[in-house]
N, CA, C and O atoms as a DFTB+ gen file, in Angstrom:
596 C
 N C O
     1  1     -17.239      19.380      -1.786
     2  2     -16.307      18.369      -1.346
     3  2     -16.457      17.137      -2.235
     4  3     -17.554      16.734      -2.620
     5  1     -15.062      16.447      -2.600
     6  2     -15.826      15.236      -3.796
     7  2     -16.048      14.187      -2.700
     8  3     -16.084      14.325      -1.478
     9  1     -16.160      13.298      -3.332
    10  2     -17.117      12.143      -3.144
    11  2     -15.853      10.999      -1.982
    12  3     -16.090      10.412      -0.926
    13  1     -14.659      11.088      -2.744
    14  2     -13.967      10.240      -2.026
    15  2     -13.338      10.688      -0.401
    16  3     -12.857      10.002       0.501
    17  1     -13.593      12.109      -0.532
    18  2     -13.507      12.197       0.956
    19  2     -14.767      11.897       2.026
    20  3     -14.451      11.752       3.207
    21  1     -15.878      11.822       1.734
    22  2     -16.901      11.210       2.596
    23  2     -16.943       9.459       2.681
    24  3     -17.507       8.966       3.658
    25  1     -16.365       8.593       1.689
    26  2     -16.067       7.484       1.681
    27  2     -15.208       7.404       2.508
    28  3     -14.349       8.197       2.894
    29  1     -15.729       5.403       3.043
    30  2     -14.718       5.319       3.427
    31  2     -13.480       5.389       3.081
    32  3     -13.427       5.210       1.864
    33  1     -12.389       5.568       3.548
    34  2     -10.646       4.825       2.952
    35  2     -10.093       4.246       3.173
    36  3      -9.819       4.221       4.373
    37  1      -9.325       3.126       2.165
    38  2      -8.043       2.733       2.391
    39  2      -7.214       2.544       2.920
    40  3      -7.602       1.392       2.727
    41  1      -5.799       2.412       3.814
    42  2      -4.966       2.665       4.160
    43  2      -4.285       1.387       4.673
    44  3      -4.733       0.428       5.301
    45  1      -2.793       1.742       4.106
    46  2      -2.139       0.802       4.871
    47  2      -1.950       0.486       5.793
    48  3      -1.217       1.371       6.236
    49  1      -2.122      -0.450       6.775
    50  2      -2.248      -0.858       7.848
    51  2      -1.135      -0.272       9.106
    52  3      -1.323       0.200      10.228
    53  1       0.010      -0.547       8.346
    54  2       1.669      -0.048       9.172
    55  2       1.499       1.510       9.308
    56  3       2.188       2.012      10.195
    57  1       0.670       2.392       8.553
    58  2       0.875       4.066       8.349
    59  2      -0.123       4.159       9.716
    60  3      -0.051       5.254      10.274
    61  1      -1.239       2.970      10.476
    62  2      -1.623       3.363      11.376
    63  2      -1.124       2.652      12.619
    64  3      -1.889       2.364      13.539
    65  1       0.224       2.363      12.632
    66  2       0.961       1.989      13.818
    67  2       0.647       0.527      13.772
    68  3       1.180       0.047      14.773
    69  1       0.121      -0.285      13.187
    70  2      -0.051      -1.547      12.914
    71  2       1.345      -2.502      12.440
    72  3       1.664      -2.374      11.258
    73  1       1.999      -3.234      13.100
    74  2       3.353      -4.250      13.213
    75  2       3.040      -4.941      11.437
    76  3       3.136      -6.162      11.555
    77  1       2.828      -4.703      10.440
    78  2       2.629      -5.384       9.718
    79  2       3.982      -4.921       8.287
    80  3       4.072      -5.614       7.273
    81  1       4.433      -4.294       8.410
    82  2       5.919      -3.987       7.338
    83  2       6.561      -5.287       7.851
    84  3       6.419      -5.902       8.907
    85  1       7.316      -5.504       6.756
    86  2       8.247      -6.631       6.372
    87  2       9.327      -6.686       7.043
    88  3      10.087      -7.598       6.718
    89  1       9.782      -5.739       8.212
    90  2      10.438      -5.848       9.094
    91  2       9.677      -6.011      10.646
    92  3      10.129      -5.841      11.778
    93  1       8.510      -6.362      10.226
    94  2       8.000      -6.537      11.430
    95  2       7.897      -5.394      12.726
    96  3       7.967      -5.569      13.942
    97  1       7.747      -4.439      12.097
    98  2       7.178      -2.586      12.614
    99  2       6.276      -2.028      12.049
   100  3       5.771      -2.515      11.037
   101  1       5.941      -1.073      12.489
   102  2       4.918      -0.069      11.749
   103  2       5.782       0.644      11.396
   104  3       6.977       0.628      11.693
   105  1       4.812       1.783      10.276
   106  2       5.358       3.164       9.916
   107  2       4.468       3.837      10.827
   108  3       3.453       3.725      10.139
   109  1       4.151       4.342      11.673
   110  2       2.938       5.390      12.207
   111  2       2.956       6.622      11.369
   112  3       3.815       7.502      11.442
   113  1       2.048       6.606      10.659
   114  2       2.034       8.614      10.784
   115  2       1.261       9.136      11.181
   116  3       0.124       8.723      10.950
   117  1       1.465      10.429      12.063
   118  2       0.743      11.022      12.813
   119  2      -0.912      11.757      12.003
   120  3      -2.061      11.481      12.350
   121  1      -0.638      12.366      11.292
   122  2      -1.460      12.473      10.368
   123  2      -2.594      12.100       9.409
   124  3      -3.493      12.654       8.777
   125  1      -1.881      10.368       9.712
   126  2      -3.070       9.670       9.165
   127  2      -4.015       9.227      10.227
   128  3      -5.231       9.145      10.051
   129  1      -3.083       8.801      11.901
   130  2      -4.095       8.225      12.792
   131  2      -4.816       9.624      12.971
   132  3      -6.006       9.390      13.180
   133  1      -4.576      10.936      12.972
   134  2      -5.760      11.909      13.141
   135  2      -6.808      12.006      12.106
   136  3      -7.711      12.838      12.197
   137  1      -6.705      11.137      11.082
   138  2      -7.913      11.061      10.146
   139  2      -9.134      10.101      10.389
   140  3     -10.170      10.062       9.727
   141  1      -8.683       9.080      11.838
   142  2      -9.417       8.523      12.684
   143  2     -10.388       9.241      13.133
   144  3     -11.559       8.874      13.033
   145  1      -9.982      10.504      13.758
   146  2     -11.348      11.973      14.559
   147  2     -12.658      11.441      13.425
   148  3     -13.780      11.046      13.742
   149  1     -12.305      11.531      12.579
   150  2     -13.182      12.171      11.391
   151  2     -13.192      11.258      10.285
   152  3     -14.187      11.382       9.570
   153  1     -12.318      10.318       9.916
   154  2     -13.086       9.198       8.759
   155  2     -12.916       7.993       8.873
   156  3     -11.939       7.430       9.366
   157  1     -13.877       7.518       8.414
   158  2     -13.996       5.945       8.656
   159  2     -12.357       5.135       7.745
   160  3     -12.296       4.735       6.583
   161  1     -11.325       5.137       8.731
   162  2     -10.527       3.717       7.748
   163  2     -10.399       2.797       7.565
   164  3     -10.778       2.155       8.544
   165  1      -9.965       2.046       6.640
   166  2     -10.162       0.425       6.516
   167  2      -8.872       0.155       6.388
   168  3      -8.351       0.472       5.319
   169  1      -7.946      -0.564       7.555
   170  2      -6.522      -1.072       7.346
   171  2      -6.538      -2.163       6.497
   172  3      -7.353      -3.065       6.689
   173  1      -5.593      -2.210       5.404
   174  2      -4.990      -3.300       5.127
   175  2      -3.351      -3.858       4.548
   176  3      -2.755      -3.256       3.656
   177  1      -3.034      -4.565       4.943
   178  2      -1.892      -5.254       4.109
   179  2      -1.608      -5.942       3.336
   180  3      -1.238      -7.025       3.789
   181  1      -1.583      -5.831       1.922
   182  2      -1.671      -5.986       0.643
   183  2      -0.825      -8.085       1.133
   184  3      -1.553      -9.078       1.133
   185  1       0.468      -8.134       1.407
   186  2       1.141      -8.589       1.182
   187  2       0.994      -9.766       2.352
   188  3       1.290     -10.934       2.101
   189  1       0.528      -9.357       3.602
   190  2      -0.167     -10.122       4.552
   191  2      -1.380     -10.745       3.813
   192  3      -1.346     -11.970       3.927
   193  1      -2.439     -10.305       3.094
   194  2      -3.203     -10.657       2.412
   195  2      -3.079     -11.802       1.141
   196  3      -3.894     -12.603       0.683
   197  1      -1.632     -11.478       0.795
   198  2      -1.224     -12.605       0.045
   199  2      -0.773     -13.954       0.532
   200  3      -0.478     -14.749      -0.361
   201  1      -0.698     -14.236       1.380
   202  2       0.081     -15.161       2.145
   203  2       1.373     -15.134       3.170
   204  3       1.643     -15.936       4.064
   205  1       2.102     -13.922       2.741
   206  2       3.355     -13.387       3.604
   207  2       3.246     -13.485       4.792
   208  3       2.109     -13.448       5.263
   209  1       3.781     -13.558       5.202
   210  2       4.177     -14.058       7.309
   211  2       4.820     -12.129       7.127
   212  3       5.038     -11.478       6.106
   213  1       4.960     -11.703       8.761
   214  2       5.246     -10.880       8.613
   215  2       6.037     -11.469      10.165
   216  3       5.350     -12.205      10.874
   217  1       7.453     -11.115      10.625
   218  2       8.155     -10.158       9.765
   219  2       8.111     -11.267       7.977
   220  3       7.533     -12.339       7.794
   221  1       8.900     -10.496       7.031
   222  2       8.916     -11.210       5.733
   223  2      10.282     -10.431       5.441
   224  3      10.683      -9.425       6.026
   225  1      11.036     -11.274       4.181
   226  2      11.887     -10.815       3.528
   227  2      12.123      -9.713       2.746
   228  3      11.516      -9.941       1.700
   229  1      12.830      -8.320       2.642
   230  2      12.315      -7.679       1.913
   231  2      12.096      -8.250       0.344
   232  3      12.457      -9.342      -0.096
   233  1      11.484      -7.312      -0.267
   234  2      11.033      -7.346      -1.603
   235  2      10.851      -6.302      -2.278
   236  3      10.228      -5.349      -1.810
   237  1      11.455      -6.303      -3.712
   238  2      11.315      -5.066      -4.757
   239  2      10.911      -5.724      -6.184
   240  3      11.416      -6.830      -6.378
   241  1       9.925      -5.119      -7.402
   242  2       9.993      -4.949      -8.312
   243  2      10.724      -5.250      -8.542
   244  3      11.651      -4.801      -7.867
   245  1      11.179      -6.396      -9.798
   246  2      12.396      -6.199     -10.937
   247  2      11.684      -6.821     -12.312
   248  3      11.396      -7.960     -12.680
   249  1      11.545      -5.450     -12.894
   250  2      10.898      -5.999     -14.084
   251  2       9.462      -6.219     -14.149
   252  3       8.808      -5.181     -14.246
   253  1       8.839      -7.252     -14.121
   254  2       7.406      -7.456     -13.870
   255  2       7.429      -8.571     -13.050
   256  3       6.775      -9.553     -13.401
   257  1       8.062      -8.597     -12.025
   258  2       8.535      -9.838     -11.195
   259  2       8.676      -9.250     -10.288
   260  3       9.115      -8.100     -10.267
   261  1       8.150     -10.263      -8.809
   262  2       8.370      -9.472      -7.194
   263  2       9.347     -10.201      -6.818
   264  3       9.070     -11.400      -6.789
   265  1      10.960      -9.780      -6.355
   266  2      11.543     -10.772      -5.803
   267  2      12.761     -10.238      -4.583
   268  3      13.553      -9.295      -4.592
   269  1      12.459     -11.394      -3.508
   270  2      12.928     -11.173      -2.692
   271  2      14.560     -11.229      -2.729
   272  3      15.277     -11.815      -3.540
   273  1      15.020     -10.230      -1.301
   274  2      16.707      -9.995      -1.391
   275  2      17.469     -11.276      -1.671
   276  3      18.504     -11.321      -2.336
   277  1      16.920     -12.222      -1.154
   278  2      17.658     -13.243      -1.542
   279  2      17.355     -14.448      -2.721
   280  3      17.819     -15.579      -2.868
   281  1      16.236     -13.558      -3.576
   282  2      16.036     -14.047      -5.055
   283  2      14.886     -15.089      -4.931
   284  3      14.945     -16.156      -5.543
   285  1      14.071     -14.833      -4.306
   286  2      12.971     -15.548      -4.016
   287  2      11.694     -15.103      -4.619
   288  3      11.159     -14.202      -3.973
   289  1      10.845     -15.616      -6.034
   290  2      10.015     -14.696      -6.497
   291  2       8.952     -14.967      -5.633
   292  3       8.592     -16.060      -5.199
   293  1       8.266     -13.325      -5.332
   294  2       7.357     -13.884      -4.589
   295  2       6.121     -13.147      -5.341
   296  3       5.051     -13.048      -4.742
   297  1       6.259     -12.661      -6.575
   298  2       5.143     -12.357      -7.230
   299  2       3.495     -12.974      -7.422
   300  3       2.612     -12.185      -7.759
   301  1       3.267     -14.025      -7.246
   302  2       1.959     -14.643      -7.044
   303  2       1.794     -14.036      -5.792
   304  3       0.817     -13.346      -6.083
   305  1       2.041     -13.750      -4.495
   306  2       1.778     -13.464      -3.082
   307  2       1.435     -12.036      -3.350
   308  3       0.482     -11.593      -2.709
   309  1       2.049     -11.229      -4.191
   310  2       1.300      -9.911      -4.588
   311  2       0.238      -9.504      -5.197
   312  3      -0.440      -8.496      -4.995
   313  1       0.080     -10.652      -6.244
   314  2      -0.822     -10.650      -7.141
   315  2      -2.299     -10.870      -5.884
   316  3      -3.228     -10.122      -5.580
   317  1      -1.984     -11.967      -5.525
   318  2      -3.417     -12.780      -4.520
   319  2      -3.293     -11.517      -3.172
   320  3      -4.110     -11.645      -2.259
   321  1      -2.566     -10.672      -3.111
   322  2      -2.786      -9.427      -2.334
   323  2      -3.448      -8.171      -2.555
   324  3      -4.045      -7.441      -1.765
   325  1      -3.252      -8.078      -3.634
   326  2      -3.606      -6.709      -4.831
   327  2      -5.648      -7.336      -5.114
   328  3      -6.698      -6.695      -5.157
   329  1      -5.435      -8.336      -5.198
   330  2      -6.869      -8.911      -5.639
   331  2      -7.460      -8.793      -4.580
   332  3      -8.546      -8.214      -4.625
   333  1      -6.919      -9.337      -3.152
   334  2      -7.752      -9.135      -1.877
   335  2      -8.586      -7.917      -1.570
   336  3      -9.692      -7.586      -1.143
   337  1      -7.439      -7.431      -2.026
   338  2      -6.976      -5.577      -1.516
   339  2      -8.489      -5.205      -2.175
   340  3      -9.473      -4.780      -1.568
   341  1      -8.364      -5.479      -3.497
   342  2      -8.988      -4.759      -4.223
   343  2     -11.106      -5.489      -3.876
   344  3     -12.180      -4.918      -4.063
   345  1     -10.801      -6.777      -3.387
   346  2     -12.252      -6.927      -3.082
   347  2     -12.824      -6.552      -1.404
   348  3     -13.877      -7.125      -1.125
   349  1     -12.514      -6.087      -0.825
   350  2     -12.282      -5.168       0.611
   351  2     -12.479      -3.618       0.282
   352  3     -12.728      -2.727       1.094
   353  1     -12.338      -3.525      -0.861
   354  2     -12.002      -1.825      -1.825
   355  2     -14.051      -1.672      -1.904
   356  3     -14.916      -0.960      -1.393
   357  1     -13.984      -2.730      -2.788
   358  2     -15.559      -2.688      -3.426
   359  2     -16.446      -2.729      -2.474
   360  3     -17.378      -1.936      -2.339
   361  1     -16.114      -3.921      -1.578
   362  2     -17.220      -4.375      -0.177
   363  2     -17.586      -2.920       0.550
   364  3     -18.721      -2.775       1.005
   365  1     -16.664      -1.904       0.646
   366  2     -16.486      -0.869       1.700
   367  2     -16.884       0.600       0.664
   368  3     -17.171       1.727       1.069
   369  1     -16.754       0.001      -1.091
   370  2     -17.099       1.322      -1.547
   371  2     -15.979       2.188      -1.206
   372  3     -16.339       2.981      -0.336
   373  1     -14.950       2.327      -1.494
   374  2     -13.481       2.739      -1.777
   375  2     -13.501       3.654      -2.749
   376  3     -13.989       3.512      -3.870
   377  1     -12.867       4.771      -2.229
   378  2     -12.511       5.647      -3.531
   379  2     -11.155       6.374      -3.459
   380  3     -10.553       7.066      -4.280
   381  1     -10.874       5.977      -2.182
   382  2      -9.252       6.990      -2.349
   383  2      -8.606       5.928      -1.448
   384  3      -9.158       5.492      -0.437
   385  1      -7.845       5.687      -1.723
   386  2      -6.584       4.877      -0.610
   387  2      -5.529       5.657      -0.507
   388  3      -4.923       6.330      -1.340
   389  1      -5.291       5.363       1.377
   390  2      -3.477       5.905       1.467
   391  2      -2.469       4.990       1.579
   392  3      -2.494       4.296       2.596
   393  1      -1.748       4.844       0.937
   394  2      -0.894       3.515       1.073
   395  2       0.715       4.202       1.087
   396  3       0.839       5.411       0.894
   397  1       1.833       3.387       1.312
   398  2       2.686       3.195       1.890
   399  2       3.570       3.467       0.488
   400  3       3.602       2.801      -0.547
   401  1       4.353       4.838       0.893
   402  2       5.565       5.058      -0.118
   403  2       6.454       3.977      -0.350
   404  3       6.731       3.217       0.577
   405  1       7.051       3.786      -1.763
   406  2       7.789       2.902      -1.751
   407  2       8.009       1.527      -1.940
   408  3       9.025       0.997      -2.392
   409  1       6.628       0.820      -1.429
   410  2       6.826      -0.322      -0.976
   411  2       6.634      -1.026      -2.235
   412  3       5.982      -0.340      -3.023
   413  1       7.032      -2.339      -2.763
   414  2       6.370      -2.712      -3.995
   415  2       5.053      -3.461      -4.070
   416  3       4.782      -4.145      -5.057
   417  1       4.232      -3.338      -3.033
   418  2       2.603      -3.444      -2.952
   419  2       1.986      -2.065      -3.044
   420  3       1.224      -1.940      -4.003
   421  1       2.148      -0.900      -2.201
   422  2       1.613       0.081      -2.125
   423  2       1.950       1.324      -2.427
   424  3       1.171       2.273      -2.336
   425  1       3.558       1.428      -2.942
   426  2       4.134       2.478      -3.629
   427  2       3.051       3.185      -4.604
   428  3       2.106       2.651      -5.185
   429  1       3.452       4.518      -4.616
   430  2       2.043       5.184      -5.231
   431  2       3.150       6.137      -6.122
   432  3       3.292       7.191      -5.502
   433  1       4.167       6.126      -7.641
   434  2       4.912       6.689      -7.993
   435  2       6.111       6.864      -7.830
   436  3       6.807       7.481      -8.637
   437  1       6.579       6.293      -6.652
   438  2       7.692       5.853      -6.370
   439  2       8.123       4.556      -5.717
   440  3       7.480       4.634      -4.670
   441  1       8.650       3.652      -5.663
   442  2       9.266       2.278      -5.397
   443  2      10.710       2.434      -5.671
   444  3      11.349       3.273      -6.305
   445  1      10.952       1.642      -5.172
   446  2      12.602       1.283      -5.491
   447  2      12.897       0.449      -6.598
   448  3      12.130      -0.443      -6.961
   449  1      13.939       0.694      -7.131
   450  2      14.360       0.026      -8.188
   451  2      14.829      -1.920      -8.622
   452  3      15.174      -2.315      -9.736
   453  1      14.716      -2.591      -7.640
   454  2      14.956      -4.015      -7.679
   455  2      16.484      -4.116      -7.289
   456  3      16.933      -5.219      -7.603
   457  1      17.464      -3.237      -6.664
   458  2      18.339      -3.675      -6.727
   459  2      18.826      -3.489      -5.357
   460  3      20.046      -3.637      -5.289
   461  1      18.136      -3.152      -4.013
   462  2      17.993      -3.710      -2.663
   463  2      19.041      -2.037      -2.205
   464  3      19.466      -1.971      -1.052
   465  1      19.279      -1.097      -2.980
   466  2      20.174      -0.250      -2.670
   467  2      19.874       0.910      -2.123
   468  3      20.648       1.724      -1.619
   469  1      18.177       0.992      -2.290
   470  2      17.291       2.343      -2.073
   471  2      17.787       3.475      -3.081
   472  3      18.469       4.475      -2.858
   473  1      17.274       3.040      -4.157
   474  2      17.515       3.390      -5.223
   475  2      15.825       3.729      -5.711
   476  3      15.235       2.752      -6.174
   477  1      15.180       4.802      -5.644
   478  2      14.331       5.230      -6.220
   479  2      13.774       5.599      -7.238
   480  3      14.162       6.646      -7.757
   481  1      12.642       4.811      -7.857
   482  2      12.405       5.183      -9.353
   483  2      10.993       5.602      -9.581
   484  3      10.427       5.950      -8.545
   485  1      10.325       5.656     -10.598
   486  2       9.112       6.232     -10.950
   487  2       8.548       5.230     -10.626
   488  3       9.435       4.411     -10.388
   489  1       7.123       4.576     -10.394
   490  2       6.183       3.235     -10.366
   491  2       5.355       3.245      -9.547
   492  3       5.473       4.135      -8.705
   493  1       4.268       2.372      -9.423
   494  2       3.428       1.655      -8.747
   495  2       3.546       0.454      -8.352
   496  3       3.963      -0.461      -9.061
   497  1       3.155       0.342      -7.073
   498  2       3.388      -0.998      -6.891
   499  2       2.325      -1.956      -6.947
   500  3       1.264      -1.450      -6.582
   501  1       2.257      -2.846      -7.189
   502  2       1.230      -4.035      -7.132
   503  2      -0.152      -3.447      -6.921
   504  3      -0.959      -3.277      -7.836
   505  1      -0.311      -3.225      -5.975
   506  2      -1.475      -3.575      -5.235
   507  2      -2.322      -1.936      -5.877
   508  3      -3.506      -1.828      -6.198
   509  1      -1.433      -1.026      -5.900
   510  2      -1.708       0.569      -6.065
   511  2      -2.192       0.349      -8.031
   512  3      -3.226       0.897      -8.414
   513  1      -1.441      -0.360      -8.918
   514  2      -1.863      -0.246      -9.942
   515  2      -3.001      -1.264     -10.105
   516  3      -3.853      -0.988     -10.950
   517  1      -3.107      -2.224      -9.518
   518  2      -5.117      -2.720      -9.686
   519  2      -6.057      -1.649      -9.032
   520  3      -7.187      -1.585      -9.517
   521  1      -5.820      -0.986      -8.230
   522  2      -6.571      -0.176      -7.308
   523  2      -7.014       0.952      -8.486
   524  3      -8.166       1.178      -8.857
   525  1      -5.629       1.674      -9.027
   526  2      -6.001       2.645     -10.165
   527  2      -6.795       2.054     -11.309
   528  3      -7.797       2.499     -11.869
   529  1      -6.180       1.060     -11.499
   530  2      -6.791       0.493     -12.816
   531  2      -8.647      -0.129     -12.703
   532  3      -9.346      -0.680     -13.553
   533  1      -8.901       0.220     -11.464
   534  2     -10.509      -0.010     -10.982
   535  2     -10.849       1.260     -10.912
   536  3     -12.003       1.290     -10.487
   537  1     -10.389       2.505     -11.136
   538  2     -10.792       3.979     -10.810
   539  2     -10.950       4.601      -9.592
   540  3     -11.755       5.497      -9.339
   541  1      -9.624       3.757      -8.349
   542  2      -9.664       4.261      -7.018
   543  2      -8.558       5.428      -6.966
   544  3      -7.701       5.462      -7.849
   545  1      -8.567       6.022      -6.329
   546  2      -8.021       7.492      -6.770
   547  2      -6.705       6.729      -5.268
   548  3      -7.003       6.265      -4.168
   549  1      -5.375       6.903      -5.888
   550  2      -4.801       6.517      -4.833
   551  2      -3.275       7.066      -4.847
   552  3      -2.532       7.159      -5.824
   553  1      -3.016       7.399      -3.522
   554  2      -1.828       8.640      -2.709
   555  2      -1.273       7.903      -1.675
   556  3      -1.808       6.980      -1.062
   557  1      -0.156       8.372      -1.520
   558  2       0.908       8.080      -0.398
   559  2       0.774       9.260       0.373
   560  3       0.539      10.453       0.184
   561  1       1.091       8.217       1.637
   562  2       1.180       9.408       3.050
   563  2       2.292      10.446       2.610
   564  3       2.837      10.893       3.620
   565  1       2.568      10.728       1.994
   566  2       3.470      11.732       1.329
   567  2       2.696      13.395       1.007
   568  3       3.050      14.550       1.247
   569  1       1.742      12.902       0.488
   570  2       0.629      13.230      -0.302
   571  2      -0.572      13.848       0.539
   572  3      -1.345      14.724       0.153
   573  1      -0.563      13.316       1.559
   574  2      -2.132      13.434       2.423
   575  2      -2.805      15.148       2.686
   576  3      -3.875      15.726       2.877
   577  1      -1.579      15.372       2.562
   578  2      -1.120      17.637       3.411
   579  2      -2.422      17.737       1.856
   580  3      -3.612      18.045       1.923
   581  1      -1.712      17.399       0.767
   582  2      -3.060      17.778      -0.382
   583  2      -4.022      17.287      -0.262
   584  3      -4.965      17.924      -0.732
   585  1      -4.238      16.421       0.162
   586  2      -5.562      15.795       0.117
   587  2      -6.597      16.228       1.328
   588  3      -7.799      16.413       1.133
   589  1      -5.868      16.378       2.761
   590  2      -6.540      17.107       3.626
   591  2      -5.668      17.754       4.285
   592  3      -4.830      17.296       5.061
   593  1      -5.924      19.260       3.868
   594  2      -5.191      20.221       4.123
   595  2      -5.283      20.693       5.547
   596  3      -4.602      21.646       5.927
């Protein structure tokens, strides 16, 4: 068994029924709160962590810029999220995170395109490319069926 499944993990906070998405809901997935039985998780919200109030405005990628639907950059609030994220990662000894399809903090290969239409493109979001770029091995609840089968 490798190493990052006996570590603790990651996870976005909303994937465990936690009110913290930008519409002020969770995502629950069933799948991840049953990884409760059996592994230690560590919720967090990248973007709550930055300063964001939640509910919050949405927000997408455009370019190398975070900006909200109504053109509000809120890229520093990601940045000081992704950094949080990532010192909560180390404290806990992190090696795999599950984070939140899509989102432009925790998208793990897919995000939306910046143009508010749900328009899907290739990427990482914020918080998911410091995480990789520290050597944390990191998946979307999309993903989990591979990871624990």
């Amino acid at each position: 068994m490798k190493t990052y499944y006996n570590s603790p993990i990651l996870v976005s906070s909303c994937l465990l029924g936690i009110c913290t998405r930008y519409d002020g809901n969770s995502q629950a997935n069933p799948e991840i709160i049953k990884l409760t039985k059996t592994k230690i998780l560590i919720p967090v919200c990248p973007e709550q962590l930055g300063g964001l109030s939640t509910p919050r405005e949405p927000a997408e990628i455009v370019g190398n810029r975070v900006i909200t639907k109504n053109g509000k950059d809120v890229t520093e609030n990601f940045i000081k999220g992704a950094k949080e994220t990532l010192k909560i990662a180390k404290i806990f000894g992190i090696k795999l995170a599950i984070l939140k399809q899509y989102s432009p903090s925790c998208g793990c290969g897919k995000i939306y395109d910046g143009s508010f239409r749900g328009t899907v493109v290739k990427g990482d979001g914020i918080t998911t490319r410091v995480l990789k770029k520290e050597g944390i091995m990191v998946v979307s609840e999309e993903e989990i069926g591979y990871i624990f089968p």
